[in-house]
C-alpha positions in Angstrom: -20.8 59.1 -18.8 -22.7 58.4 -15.1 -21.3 58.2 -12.7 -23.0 56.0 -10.4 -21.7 54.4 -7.0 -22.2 50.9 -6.3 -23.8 50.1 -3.3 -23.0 46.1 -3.4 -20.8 44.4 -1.1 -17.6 43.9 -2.5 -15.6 40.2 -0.8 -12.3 41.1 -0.1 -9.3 38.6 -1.4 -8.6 37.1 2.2 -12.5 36.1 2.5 -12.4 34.2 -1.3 -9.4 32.7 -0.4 -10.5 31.5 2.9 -13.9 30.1 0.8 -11.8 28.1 -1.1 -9.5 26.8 1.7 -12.1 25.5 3.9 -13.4 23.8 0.7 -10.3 22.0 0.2 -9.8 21.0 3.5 -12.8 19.6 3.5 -12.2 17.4 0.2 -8.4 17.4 1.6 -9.6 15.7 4.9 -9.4 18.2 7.2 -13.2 18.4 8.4 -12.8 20.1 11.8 -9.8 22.3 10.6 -12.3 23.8 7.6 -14.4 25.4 10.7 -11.8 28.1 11.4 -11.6 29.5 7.6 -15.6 28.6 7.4 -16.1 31.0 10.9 -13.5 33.8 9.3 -16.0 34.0 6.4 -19.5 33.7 8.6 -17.9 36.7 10.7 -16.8 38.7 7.5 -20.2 38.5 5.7 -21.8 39.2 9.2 -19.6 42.5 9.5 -20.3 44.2 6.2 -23.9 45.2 6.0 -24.1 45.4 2.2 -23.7 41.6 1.0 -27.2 40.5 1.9 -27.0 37.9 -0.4 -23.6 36.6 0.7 -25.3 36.5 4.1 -27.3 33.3 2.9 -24.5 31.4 1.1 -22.4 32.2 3.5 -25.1 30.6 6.6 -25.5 27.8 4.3 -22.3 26.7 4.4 -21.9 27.2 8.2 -25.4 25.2 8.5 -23.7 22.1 6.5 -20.6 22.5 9.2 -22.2 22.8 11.6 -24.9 19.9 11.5 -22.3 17.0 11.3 -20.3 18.8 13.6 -22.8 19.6 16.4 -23.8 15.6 15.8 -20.2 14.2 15.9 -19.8 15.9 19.5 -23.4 15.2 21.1 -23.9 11.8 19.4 -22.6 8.4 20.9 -19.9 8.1 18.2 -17.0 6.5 17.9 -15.2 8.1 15.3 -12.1 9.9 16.3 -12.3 12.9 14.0 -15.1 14.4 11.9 -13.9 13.6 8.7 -13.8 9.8 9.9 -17.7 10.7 10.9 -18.6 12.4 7.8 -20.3 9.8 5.0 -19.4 10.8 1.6 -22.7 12.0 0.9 -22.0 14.7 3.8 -18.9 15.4 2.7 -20.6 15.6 -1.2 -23.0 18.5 0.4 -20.2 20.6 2.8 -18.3 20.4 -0.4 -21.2 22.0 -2.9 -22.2 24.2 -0.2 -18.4 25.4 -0.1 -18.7 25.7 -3.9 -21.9 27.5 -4.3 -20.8 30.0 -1.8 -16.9 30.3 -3.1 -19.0 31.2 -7.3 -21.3 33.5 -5.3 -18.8 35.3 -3.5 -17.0 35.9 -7.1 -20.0 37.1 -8.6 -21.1 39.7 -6.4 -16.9 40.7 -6.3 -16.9 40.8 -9.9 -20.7 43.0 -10.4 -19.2 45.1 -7.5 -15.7 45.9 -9.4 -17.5 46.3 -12.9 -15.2 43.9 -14.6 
């Protein structure tokens, strides 16, 4: 038997779950609340200098906040939250952006821990 040490990032249990809750706030309605759980995650991926690869799902999904967001607050609209701003197609990307990131975050967990 090897014994080999796995040098892949390994997502703790508050980062999934805080994958997973800012992508059902956003299909919950909750568009500017999903930044704070979305931010937790950017900074956790940012810390740990082994997840490389979580690096890019995880800045992908803070790119698809933070476009409608950044154009809510500088454009001339007139909607009174983002969620009222959002088109469903927008929504439609945050939301598979929130996915692919939430499966990605499992995978590298799960080749990390061997099971």
């Amino acid at each position: 038997m090897s014994t080999t040490t796995r040098t892949s990032a390994h997502p703790s249990t508050p980062v999934l779950v805080a994958v997973w809750a800012a992508l059902v706030m956003v299909a919950g309605g909750f568009g500017l609340l999903s930044g704070i759980p979305i931010a937790a995650v950017l900074a956790a991926s940012l810390r740990d200098r082994r997840s490389k690869h979580l690096r890019w799902f995880t800045g992908a999904l803070a790119l698809a906040y933070a476009t409608p967001l950044t154009m809510w607050l500088t454009g001339p609209s007139e909607a009174p939250s983002l969620t009222k701003y959002m088109d469903p197609a927008t929504t439609g990307i945050l939301a598979a952006a929130g996915v692919v990131t939430a499966i990605a975050h499992h995978v590298v967990r799960r080749r990390s821990t061997g099971k």
